[in-house]
N, C-alpha and C positions, 0 to 999 in steps of 0.2 A: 292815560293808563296803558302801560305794555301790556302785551299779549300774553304773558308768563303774569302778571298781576292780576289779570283776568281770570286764570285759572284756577290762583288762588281764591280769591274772591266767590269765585264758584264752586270752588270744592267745598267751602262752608255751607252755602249752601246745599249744594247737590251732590252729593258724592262719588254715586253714581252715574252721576253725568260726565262729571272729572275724569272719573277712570277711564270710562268709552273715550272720550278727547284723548286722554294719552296715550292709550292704546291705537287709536288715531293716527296723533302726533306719530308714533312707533313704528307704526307701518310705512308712515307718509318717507320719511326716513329709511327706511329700508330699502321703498322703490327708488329713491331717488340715486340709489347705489349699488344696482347691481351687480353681481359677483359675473353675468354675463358681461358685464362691459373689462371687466379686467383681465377674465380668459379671454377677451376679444383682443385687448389689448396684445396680452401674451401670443395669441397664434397671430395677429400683425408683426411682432415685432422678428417671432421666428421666422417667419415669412419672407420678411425683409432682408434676415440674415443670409436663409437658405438663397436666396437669391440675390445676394452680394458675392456669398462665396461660389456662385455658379460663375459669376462674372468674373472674379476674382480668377478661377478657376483657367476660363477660358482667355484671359488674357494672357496668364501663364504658357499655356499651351500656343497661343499667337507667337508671345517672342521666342519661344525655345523653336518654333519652324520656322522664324522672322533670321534666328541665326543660324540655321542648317542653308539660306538660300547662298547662291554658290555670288561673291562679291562681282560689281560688274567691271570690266576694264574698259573705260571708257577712251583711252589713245588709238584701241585696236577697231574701234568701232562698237556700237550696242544695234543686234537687229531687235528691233522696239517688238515684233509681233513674237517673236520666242519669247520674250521677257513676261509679254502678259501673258502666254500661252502656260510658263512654268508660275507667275502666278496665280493664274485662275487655278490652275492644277492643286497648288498647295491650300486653296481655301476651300477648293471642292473636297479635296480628301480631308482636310478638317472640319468641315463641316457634316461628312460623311460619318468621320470616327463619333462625333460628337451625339450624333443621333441613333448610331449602332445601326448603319445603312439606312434606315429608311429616306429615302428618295424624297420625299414629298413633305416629309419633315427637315430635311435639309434644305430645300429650295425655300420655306418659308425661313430659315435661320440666314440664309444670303443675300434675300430679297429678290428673289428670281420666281418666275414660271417653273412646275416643274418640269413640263415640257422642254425647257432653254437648258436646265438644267442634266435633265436625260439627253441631250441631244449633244451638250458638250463631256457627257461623261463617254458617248460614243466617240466623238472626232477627237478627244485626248487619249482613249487608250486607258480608261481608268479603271482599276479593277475594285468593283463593289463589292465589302466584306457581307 
């Protein structure tokens, strides 16, 4: 005998009984669904967005300073220590722009100390907005 056969079966008999079950049943049903798992869902999925297009964002902003770097002429010679000099400079100042100066929020975006980070914004010359 099904579970739904049983209820019938019962509700002939007890009717009152039936109805408590299905109102039951009803609730049982309702926890199993709630409307917090779908707003849940929803603020995850905005979430996800918002933070795609931050990424999205900031790749953007990588290649458009990835094409301002000045090309290198490799016949003439390349001195290797200007080369990272100008690029630490362009990731410090975008890392910089990206956090609206704060220092400490930016060393965590480059994976640096802030410390290393303060200390090369002194020996480049870097002007903090």
């Amino acid at each position: 005998m099904s579970f739904d056969q049983a209820i019938i079966k019962d509700e002939s008999l007890r009717p009152a009984a039936s109805t408590q079950l299905q109102e039951k049943m009803v609730r049982l049903k309702l926890a199993e669904r709630p409307d917090r798992d779908r707003i849940q869902r929803v603020v995850d999925l905005a979430d996800a967005l918002l933070s795609e297009a931050e990424t999205l964002a900031r790749d953007k902003a990588f290649t458009e300073e990835a094409t301002k770097l000045k090309p290198l002429d490799i016949v003439s010679g390349i001195d290797f220590y200007d080369e990272v000099q100008r690029f630490e400079t362009h990731l410090i100042k975008m890392a910089l722009t990206e956090t609206g100066g704060n220092q400490a929020k930016a060393a965590r975006l480059l994976g640096i100390k802030a410390t290393t980070l303060n200390s090369k914004i002194k020996l480049f010359s870097i002007e903090v907005i």
